[in-house]
N, C-alpha and C positions, 0 to 999 in steps of 0.2 A: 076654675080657680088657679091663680099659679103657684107655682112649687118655690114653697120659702125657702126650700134647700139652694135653690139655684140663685131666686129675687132675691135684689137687697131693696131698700125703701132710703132715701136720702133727698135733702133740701140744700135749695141754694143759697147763699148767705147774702141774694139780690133783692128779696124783700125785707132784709135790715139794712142792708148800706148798698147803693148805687156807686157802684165803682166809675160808671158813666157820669153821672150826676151827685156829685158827692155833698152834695146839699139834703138829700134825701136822705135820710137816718141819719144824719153827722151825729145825732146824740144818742145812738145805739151804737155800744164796743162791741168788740170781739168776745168778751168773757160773757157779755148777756146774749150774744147770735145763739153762740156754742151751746149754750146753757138753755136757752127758751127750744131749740132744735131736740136737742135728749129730752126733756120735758113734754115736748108732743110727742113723743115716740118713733122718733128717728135715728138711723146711725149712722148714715152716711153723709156726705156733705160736700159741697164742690169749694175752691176759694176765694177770697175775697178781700177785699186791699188792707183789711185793716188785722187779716192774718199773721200772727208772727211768721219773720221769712225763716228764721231757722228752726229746721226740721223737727230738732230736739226739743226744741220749747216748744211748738204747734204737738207734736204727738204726745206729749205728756198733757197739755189740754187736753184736747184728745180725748187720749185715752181714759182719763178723769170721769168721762162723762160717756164713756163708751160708744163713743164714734170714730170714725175713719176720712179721711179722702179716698173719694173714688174719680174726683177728674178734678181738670183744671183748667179752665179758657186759655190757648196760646193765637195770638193773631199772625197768621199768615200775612207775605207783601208779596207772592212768586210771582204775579202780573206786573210790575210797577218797582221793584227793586232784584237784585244781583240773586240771584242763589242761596248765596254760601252767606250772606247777612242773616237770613232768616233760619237756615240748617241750625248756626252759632245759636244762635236763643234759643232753637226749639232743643240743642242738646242740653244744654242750663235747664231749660223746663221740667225736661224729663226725665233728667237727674234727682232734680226734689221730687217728683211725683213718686218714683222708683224708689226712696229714701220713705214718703210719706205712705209707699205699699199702695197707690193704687195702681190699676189694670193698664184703665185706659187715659188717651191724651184726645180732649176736643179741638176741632182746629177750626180756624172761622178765616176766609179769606178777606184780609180789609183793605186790598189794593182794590179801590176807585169806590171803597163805601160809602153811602151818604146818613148809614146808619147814627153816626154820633156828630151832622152835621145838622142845619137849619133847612134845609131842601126838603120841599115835601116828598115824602116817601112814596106815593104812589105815583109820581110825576118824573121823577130826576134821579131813578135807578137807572145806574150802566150798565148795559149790554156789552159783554164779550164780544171781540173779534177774533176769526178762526187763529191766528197768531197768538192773542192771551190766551184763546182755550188749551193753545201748546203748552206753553208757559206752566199755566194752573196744571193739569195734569202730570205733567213731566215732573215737576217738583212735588208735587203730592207722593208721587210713585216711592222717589225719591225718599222724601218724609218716613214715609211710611214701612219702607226699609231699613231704615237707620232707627224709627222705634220699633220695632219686628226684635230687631238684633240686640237690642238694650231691654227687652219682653216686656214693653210696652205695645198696643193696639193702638192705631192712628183711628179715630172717628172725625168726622165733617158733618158741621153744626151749619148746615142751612138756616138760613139768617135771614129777616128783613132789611133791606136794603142794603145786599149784599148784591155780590156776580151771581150768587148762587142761591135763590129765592125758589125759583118757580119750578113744578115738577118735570118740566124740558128739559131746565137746565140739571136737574139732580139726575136726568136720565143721563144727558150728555156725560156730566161727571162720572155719575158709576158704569156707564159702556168702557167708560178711556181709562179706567186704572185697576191697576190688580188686585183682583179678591183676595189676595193671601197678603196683602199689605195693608188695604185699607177697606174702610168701611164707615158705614152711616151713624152718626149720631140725629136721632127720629126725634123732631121736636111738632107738637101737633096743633099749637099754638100758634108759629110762624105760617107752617102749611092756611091752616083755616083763614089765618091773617090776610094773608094776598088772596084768598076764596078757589085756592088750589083742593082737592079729596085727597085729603091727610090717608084716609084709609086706604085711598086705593097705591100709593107711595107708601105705607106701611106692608101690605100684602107684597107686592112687587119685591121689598130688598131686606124682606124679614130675616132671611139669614146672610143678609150682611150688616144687621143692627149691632150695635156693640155698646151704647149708650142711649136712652132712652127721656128725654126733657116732658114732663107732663105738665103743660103748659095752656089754664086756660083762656079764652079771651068774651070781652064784652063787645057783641054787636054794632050796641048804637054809637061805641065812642068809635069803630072803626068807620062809622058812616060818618061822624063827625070830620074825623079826622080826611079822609074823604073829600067831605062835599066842602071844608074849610084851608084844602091844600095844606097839612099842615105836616111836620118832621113827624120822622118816629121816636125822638125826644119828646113831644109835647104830647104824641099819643101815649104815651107812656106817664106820664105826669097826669093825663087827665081819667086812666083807670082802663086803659086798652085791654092791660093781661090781670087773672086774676087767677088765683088755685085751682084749682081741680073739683067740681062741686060747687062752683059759685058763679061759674060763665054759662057758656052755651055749648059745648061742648061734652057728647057722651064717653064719656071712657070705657064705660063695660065693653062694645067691641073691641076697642084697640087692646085691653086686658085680655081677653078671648084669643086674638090674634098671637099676640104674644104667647101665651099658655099652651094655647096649640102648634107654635112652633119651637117650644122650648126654648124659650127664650132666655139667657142664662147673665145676669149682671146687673146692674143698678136702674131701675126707674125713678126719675127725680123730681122734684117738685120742683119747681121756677114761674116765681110771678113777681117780675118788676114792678112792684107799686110806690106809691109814697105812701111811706109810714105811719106819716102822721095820720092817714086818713086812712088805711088798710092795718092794723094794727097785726104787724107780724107773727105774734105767738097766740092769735087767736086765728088768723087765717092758717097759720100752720096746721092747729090741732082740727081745722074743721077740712083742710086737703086731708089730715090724716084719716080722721072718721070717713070721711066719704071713700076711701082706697081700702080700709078695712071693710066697709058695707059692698062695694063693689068687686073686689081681687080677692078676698080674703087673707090679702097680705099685712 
């Protein structure tokens, strides 16, 4: 089981509003995300567009309802743009996050993504050339110093249809940058997605996790998705990812793994669905029940 002392349990506010797709929950606020989240039994939370941006007013929500920020998506451009363009935003980022008291920063590399484009996702993902993998690394390092120094933790959120998808490339990534700067943000959903063994990438960089996505998916829409060439937009719209307890995916190992390596920080629930068809505060409380019957958390 893992140790409550160390876990926290928290939800992402993507299965009310699609920051991507903002047609998806448009008619779920902020006050009902927040509110249906403490209501199933959560206290963490990642954020979401529809967020107040000042600090003050988001933590007094908040704290109202006895939750927290413990991360917050920043998109990387270090292949495909300047440096010091993306440094600038990512210290803005992690000023509010530092301000909102969480730990860590997720970072997603979206130079050459086809992730929030119409290209089918399994067909017209960019491959790195040894030049970007300079690039990507070199400025992760970078990154990752600069939130070290601010006592923020850099995590990297392997992504669908991203540079950084496949367990080759999460090798590549974590061989070329430094463990005292950066580390993995483990999401199980992407891994399974591309039919990479989440577990065996879970065992491997366990003590370089520092965020945790528990994310799970439906088989047939991914064959759908698949055999109909279709974006990771439309897989997503047609019911790809789904909570924890409702896909095909077992968590009690990945729990086990975790517990056994003293795992210390946030495991998150994240399932991009449409709302109207996945109704968010009942998919919540049924992620949470299944994480109580499984983790004991």
């Amino acid at each position: 089981m893992l140790d409550k002392n160390k876990m926290k349990l928290g939800i992402a506010p993507i299965g009310w509003t699609n920051d991507d797709m903002p047609d998806l929950g448009a008619e779920n606020t902020f006050q009902q995300c927040v509110s249906e989240m403490a209501l199933a039994g959560f206290t963490g939370c990642e954020v979401g567009n529809k967020y107040p941006k000042d600090p003050d007013v988001l933590k007094k929500a908040l704290d109202l309802r006895g939750m927290q920020i413990c991360n917050a998506w920043f998109s990387t451009f270090l292949t495909t743009a300047p440096y010091e363009e993306t440094e600038k935003g990512f210290i803005e980022h992690i000023t509010f996050l530092k301000k909102m008291g969480a730990k860590v920063v997720g970072v997603s590399e979206q130079g050459h993504s086809i992730q929030g484009t119409d290209l089918p996702i399994f067909e017209k993902k960019y491959v790195m050339n040894d030049a970007e993998w300079e690039l990507l690394t070199t400025g992760l390092n970078k990154l990752g110093k600069v939130a070290k120094d601010m006592g923020i933790a850099l995590t990297f959120h392997h992504h669908m249809g991203t540079v950084v998808q496949t367990a080759a490339e999460i090798d590549r990534m974590m061989e070329n940058t430094d463990p005292e700067l950066f580390s993995l943000l483990f999401d199980s959903g992407h891994l399974a997605y591309c039919g990479e063994d989440y577990m065996a990438v879970l065992r491997k960089y366990v003590n370089r996790i520092k965020h945790v996505h528990l994310k799970d998916i439906r088989p047939d829409v991914i064959a759908k998705v698949k055999a109909e060439h279709l974006s990771f937009l439309q897989g997503v719209r047609l019911g790809t990812f789904t909570v924890p307890g409702d896909g095909a995916i077992d968590f009690g190992p990945i729990f086990d793994v975790l517990a056994e390596n003293g795992y210390e920080g946030y495991v998150l629930v994240e399932a991009e669905q449409d709302p109207a068809i996945a109704n968010p505060l009942e998919y919540a409380i049924k992620a949470r029940k299944y994480i109580a019957e499984k983790a004991g958390l």
